[in-house]
VOLOLUM-146622 format. One line per field, with one value per atom (N, C-alpha, C): residue in one letter; atom name; residue number from 1; x, y, z. Coordinates in steps of 0.02 Angstrom, whole numbers, padded with zeros to 5 digits, always signed. Atoms other than C-alpha are relative to their C-alpha. Layout:
N
residu <- (A  ...)
atome <- (CA  ...)
num <- (NUM  ...)
X <- (X  ...)
Y <- (Y  ...)
Z <- (Z  ...)
END
This chain:
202
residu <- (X  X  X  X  X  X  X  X  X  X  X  X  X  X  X  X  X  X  X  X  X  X  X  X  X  X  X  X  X  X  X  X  X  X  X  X  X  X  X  X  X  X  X  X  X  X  X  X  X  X  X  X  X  X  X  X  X  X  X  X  X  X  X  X  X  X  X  X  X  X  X  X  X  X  X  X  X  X  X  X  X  X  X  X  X  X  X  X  X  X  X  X  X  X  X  X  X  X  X  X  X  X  X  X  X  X  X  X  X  X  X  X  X  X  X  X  X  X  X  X  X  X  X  X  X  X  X  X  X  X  X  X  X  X  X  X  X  X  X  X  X  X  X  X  X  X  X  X  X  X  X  X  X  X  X  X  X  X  X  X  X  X  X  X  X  X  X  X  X  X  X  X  X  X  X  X  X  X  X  X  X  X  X  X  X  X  X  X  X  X  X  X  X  X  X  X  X  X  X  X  X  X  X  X  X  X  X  X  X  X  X  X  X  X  X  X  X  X  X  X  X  X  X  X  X  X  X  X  X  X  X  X  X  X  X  X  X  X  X  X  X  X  X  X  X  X  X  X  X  X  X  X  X  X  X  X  X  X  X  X  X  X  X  X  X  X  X  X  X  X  X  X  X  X  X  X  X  X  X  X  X  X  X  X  X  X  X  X  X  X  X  X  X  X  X  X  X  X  X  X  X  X  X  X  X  X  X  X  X  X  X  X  X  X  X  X  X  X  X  X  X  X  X  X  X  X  X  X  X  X  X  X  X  X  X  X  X  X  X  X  X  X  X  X  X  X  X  X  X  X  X  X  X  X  X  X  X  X  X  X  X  X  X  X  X  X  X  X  X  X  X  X  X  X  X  X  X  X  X  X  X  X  X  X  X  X  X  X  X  X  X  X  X  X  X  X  X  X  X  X  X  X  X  X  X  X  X  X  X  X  X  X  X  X  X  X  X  X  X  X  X  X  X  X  X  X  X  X  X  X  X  X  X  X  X  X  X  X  X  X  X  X  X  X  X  X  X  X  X  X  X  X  X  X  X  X  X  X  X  X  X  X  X  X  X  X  X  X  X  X  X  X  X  X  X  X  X  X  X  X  X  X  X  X  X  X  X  X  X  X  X  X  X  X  X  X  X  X  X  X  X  X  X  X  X  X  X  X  X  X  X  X  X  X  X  X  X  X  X  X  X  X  X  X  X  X  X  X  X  X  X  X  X  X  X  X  X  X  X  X  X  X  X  X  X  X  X  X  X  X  X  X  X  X  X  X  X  X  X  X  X  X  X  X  X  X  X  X  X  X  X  X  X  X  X  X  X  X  X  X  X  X  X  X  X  X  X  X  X  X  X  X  X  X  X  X  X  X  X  X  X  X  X  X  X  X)
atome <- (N  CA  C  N  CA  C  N  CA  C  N  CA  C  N  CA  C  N  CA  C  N  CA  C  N  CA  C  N  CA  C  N  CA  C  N  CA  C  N  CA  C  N  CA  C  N  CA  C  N  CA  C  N  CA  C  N  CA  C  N  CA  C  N  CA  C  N  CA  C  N  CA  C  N  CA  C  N  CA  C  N  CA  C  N  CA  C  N  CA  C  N  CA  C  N  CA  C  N  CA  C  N  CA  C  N  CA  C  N  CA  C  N  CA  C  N  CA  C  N  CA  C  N  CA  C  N  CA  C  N  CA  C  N  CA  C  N  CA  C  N  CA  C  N  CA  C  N  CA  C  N  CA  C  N  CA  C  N  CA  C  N  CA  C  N  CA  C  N  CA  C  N  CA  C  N  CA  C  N  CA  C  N  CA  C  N  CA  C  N  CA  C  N  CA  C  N  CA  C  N  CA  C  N  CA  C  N  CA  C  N  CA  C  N  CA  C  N  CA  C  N  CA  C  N  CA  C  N  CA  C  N  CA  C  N  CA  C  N  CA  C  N  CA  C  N  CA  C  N  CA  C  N  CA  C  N  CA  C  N  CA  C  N  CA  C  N  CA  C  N  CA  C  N  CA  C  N  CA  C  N  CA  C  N  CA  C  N  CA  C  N  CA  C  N  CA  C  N  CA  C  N  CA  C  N  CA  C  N  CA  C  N  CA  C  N  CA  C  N  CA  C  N  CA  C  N  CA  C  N  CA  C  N  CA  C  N  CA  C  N  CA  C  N  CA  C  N  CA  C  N  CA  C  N  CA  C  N  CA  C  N  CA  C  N  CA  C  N  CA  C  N  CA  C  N  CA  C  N  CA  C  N  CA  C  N  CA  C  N  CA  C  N  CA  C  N  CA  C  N  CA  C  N  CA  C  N  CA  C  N  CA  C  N  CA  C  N  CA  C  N  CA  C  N  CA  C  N  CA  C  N  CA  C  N  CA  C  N  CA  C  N  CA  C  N  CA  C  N  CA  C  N  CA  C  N  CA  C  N  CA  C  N  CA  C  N  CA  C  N  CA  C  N  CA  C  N  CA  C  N  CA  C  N  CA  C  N  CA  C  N  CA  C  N  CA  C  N  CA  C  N  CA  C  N  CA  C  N  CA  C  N  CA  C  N  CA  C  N  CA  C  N  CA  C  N  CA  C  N  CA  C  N  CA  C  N  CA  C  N  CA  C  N  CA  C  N  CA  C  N  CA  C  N  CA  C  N  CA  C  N  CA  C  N  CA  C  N  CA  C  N  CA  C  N  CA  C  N  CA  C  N  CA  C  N  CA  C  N  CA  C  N  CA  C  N  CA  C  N  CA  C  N  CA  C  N  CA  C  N  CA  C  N  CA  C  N  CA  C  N  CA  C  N  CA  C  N  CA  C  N  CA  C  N  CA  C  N  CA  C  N  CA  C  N  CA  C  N  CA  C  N  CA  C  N  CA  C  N  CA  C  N  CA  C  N  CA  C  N  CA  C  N  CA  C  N  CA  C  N  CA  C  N  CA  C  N  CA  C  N  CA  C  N  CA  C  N  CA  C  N  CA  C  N  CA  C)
num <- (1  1  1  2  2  2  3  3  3  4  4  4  5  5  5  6  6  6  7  7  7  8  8  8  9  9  9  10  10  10  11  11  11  12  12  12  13  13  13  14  14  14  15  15  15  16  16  16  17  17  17  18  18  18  19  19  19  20  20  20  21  21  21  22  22  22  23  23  23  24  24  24  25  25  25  26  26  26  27  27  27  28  28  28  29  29  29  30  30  30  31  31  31  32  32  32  33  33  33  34  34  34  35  35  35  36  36  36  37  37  37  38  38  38  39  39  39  40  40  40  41  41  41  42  42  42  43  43  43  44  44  44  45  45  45  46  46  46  47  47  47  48  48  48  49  49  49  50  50  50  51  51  51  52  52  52  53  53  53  54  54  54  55  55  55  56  56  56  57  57  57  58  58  58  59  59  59  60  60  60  61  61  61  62  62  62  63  63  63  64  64  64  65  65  65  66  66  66  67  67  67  68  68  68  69  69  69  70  70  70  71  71  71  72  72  72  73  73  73  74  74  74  75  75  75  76  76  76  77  77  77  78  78  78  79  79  79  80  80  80  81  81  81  82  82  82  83  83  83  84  84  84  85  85  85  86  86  86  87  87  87  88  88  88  89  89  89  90  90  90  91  91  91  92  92  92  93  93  93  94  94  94  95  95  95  96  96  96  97  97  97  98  98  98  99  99  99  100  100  100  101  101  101  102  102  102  103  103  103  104  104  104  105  105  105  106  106  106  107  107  107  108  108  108  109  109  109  110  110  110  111  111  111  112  112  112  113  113  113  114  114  114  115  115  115  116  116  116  117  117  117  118  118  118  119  119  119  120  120  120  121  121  121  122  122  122  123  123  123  124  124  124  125  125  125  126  126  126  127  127  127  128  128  128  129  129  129  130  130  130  131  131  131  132  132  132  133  133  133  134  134  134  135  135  135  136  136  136  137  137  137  138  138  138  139  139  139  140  140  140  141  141  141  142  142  142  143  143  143  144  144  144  145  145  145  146  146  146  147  147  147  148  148  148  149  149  149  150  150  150  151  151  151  152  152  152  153  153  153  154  154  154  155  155  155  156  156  156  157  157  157  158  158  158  159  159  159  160  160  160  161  161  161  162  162  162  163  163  163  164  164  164  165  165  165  166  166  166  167  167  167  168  168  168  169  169  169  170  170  170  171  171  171  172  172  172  173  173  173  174  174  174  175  175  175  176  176  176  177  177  177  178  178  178  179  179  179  180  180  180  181  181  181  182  182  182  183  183  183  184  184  184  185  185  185  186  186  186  187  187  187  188  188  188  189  189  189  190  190  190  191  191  191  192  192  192  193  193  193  194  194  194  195  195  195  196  196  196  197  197  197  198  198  198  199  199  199  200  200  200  201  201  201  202  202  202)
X <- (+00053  +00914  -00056  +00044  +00798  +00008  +00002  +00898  +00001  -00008  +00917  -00061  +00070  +00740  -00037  +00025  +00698  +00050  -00046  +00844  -00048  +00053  +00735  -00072  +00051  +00581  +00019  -00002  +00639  +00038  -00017  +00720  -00067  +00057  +00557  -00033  +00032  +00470  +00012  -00036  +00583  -00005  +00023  +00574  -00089  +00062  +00375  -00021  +00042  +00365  +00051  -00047  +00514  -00046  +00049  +00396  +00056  -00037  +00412  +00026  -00018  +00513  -00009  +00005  +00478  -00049  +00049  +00320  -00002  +00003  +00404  +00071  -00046  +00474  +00041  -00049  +00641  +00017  -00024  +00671  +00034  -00019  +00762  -00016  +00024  +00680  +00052  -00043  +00740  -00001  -00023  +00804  -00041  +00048  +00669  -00058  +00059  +00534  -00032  +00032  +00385  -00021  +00022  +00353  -00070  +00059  +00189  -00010  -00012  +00234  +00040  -00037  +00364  -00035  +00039  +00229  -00027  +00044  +00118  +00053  -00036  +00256  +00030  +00000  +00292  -00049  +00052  +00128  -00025  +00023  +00104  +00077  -00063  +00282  -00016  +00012  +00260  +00043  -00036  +00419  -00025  +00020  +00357  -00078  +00073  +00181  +00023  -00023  +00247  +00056  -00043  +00382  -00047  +00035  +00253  -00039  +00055  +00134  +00069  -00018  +00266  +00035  -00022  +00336  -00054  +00059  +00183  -00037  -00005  +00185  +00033  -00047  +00329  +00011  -00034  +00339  -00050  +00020  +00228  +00071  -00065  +00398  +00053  -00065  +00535  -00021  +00020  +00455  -00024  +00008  +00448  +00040  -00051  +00520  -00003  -00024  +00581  -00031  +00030  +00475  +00052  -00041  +00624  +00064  -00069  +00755  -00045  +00030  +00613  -00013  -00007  +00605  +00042  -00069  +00784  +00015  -00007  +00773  -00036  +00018  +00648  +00007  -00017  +00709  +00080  -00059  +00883  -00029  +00042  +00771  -00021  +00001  +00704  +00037  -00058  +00863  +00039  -00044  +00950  -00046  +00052  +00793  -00007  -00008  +00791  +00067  -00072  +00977  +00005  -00017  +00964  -00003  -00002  +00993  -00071  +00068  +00848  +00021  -00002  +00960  -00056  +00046  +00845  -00076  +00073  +00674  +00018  -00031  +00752  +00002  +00006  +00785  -00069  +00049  +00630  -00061  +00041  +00512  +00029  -00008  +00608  -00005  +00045  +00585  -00094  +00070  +00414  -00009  +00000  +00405  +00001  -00038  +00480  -00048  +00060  +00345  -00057  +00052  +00204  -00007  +00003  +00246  -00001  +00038  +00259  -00055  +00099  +00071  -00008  +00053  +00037  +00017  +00014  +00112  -00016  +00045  +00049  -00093  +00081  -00154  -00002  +00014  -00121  -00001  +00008  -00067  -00063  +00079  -00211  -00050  +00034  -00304  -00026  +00001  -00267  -00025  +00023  -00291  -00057  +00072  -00467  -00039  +00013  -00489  -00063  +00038  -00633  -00041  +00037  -00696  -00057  +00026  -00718  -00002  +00013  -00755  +00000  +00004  -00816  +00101  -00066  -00637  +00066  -00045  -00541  -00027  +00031  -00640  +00034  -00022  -00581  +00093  -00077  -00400  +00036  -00041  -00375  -00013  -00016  -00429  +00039  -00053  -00318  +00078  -00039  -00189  +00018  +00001  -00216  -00004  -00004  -00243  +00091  -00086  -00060  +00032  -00040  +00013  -00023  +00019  -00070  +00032  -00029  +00010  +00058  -00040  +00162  +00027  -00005  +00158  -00011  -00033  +00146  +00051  -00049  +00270  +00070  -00042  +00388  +00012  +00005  +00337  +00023  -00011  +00372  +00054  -00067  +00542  +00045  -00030  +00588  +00032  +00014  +00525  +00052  -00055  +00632  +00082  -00066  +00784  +00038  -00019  +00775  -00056  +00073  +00655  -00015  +00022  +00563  +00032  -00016  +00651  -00062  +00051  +00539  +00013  -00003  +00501  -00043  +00042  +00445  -00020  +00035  +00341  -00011  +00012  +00327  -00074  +00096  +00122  +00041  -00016  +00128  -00089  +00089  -00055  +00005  +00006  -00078  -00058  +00077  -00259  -00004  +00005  -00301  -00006  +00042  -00379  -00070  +00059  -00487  -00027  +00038  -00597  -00082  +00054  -00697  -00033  +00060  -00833  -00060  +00041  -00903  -00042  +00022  -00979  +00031  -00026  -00950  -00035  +00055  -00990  -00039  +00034  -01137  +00032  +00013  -01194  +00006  +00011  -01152  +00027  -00041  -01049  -00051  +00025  -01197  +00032  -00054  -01135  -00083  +00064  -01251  +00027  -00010  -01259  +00049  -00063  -01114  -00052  +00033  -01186  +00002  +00021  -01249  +00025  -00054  -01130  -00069  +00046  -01240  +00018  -00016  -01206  -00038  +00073  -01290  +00000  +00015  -01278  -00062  +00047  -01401  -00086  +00046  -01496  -00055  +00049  -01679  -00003  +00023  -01765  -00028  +00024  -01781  -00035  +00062  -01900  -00068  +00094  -02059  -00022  +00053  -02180  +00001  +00007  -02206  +00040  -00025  -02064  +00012  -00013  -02015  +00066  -00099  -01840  -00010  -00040  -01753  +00014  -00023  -01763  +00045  -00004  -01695  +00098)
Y <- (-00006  -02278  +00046  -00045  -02195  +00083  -00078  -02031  +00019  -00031  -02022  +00041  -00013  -02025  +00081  -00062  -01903  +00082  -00083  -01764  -00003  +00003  -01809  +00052  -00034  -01753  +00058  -00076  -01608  +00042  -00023  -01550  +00031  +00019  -01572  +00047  -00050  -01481  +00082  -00064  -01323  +00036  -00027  -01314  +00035  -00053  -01306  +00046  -00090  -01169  +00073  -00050  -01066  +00031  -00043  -00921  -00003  -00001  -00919  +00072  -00067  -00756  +00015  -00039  -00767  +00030  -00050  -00676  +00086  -00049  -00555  +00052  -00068  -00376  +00020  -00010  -00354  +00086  -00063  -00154  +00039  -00041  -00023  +00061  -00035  +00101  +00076  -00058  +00285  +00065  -00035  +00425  +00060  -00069  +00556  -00039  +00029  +00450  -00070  +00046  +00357  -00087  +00055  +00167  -00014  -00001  +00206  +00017  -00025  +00315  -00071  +00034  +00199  -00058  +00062  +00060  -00007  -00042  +00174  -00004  -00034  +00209  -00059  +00086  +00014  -00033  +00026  -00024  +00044  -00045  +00097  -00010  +00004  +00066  -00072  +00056  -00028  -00056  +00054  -00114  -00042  +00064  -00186  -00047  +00018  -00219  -00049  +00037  -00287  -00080  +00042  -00390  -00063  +00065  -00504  -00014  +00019  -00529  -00040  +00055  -00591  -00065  +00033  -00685  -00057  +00041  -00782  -00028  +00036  -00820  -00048  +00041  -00883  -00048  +00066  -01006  -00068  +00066  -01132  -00022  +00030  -01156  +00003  -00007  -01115  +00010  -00014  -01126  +00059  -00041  -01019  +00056  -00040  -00859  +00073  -00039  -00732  +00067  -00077  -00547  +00038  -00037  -00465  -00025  +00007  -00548  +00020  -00016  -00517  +00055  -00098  -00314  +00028  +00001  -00327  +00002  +00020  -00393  +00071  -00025  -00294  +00069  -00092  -00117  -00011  +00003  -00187  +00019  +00006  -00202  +00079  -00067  -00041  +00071  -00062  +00055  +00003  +00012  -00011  +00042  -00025  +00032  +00082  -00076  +00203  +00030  -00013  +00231  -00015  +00024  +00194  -00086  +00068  +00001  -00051  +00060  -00103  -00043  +00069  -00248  -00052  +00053  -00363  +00016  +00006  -00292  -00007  +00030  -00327  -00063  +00068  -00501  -00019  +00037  -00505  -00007  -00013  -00457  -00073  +00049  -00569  -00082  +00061  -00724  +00004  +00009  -00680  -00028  +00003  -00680  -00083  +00070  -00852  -00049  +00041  -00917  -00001  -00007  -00841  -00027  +00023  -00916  -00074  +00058  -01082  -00014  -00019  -01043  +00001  -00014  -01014  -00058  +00060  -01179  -00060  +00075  -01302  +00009  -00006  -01218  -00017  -00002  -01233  -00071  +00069  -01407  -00041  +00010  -01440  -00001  -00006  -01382  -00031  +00041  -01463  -00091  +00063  -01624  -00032  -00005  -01581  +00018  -00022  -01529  -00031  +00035  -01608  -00068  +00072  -01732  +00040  -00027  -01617  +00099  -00069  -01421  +00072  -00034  -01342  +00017  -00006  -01390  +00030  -00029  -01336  +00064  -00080  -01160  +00019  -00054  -01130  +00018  +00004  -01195  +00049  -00032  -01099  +00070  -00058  -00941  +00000  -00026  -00967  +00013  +00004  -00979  +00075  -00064  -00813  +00052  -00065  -00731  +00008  +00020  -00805  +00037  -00022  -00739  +00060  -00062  -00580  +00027  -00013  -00552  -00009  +00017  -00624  +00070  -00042  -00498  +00069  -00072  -00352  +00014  -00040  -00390  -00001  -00019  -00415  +00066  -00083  -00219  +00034  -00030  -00175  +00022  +00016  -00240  +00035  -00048  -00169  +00076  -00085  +00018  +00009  +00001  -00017  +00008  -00007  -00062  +00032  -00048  +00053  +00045  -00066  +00216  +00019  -00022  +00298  +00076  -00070  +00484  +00035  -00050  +00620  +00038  -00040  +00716  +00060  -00063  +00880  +00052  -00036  +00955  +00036  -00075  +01123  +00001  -00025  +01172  +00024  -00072  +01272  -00015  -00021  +01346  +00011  +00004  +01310  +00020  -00015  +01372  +00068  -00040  +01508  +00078  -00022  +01668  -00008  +00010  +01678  +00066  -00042  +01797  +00005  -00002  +01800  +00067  -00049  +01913  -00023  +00006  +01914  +00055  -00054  +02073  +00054  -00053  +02240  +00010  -00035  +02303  +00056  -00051  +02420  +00039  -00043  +02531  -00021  +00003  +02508  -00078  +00068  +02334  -00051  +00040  +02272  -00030  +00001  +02175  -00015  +00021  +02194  -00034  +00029  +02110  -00003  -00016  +02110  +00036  -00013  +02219  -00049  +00062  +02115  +00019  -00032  +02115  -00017  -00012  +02162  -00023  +00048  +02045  +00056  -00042  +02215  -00052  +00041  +02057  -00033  +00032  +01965  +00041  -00031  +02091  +00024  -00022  +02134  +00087  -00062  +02302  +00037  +00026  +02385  +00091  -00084  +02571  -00030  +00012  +02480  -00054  +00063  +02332  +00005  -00008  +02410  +00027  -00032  +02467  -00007  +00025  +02458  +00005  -00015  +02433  +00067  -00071  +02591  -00040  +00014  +02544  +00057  -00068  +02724  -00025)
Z <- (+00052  +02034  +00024  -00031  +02155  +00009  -00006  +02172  -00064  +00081  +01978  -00021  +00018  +01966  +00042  -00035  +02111  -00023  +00002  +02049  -00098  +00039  +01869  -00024  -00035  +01944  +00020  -00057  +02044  -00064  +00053  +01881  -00045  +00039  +01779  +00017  -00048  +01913  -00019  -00004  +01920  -00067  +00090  +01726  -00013  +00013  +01749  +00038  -00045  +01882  -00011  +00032  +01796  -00076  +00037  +01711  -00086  +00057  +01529  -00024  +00003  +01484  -00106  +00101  +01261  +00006  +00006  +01285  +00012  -00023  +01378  -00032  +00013  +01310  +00063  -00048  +01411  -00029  +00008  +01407  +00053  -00073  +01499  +00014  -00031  +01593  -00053  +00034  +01488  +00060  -00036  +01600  -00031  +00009  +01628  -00023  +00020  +01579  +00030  -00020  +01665  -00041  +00033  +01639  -00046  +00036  +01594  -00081  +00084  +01450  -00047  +00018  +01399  -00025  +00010  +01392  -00061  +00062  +01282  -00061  +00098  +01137  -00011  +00022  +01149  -00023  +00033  +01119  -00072  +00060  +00984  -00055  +00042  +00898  -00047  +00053  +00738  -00008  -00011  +00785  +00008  -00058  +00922  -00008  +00013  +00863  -00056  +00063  +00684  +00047  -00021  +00794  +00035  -00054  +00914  -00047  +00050  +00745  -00026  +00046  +00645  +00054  -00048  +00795  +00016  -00015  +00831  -00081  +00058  +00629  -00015  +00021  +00621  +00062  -00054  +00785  -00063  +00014  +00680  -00066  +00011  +00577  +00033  -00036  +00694  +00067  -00085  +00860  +00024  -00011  +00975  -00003  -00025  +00983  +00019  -00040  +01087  -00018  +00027  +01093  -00003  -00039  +01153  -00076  +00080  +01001  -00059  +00051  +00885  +00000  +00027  +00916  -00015  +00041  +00893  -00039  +00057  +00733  -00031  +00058  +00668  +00017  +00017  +00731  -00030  +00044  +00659  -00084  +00068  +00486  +00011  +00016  +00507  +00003  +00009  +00561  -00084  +00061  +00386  -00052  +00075  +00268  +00030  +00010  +00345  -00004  +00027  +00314  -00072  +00046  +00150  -00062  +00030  +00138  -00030  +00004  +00046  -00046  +00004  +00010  +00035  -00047  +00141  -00046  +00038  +00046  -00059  +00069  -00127  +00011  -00025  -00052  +00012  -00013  +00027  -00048  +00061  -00136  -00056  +00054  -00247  +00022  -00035  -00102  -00019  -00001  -00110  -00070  +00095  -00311  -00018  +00031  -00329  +00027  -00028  -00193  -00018  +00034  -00277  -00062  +00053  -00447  +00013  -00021  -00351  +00014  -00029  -00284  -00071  +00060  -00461  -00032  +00036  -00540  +00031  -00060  -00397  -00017  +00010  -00420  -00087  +00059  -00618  -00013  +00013  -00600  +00020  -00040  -00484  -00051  +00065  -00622  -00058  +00059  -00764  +00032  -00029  -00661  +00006  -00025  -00620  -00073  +00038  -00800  -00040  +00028  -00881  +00041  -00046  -00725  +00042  -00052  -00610  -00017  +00022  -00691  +00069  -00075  -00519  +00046  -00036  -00451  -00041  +00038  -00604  -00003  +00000  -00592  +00046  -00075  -00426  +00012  +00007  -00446  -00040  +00055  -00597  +00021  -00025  -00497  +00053  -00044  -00361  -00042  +00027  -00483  -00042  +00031  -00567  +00045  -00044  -00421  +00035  +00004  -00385  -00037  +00070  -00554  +00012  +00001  -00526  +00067  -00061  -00344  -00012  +00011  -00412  -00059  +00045  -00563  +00026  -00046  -00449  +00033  -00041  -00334  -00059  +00038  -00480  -00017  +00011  -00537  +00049  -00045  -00368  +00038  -00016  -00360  -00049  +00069  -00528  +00008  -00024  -00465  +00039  -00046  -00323  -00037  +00017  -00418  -00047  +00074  -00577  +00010  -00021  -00508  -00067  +00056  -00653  +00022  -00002  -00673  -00022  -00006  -00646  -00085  +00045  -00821  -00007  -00018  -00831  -00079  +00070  -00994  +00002  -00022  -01017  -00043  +00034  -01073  -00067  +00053  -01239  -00011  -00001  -01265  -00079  +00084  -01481  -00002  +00038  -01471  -00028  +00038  -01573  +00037  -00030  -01527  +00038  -00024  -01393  +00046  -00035  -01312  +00058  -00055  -01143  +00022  -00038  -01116  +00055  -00054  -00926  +00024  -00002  -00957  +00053  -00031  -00878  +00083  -00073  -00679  -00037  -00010  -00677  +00070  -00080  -00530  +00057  -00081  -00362  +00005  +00004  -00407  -00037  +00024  -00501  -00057  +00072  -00665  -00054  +00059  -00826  -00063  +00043  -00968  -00066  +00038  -01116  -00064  +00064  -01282  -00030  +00074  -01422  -00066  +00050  -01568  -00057  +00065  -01737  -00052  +00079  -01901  -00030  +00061  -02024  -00042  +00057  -02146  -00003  -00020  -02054  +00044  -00011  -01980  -00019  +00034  -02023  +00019  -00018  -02039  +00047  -00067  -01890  -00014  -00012  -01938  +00022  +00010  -01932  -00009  +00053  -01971  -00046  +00059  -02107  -00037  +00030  -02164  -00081  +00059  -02355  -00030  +00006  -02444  -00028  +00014  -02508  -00096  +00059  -02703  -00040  +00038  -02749  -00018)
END
């Protein structure tokens, strides 16, 4: 009973001074290239950055897990969507969709519950709920675009306006530009001999 206990212990032990390796990015050194660099375009790779965020999201439902299976994953995810494949974001838009309309009929029920006791709490419910349906109602549009693109259409101008005519006047001298002549209405025009001139009754 005594050695059960001590191989127990010495078990127990070994487990807590055995370093934990999920934190740690397992890579292999690339031929012609310093660790340092290598560090740099890991820390800057959206993989790998996107991979330890959602990784550290997701342990509060599925534990912990692994940096090193989780850059895996998500440069698997991003080799497919740049080849082409966006089965998985089609999936993952229309998961979302279905969760957001749950978010929207759990705050509506909330709502109505609170409806007439409590006003303050049905105000707030009924905006989380719309802001739900409204997040929900985009990513639906989003998924759509995705799965039926809008074709490009292309309209040709046609210019229906009438005649037109721009006068920016003429260059003068030496590149100066003067003013455009002044067109003469004789209909409208007064008499131009004199102050005093008089009509022509003859």
């Amino acid at each position: 009973m005594t050695n059960k206990k001590f191989k127990t212990g010495a078990a127990t032990k070994a487990a807590q001074t055995e370093p934990d390796k999920s934190n740690v990015l397992q890579v292999t050194l690339k031929k012609g290239q310093t660790m340092e660099h290598q560090l740099a375009e890991l820390g800057l790779s959206p993989c790998a950055l996107n991979a330890h965020t959602a990784a550290m999201f997701a342990q509060g439902a599925f534990g912990k897990i692994g940096v090193s299976e989780a850059f895996a994953v998500m440069l698997d995810k991003a080799t497919r969507t740049e080849a082409g494949d966006l089965s998985e974001l089609e999936a993952t838009l229309t998961a979302q969709a279905a969760t957001l309309d749950a978010v929207f009929n759990e705050m509506a029920r909330r709502a109505a519950l609170n409806m007439g006791q409590h006003l303050d709490a049905t105000e707030k419910y009924m905006r989380l709920a719309l802001k739900a349906q409204g997040q929900c109602r985009a990513t639906a549009e989003t998924l759509a675009e995705i799965k039926f693109p809008r074709s490009a259409t292309f309209i040709k101008q046609a210019n229906i306006a009438g005649q037109q005519q721009v006068n920016n006047g003429q260059a003068g001298i030496e590149g100066h530009r003067i003013a455009p002549e002044k067109t003469i209405n004789p209909t409208n025009e007064l008499l131009t001999k004199g102050i005093h001139a008089t009509l022509d009754t003859a």
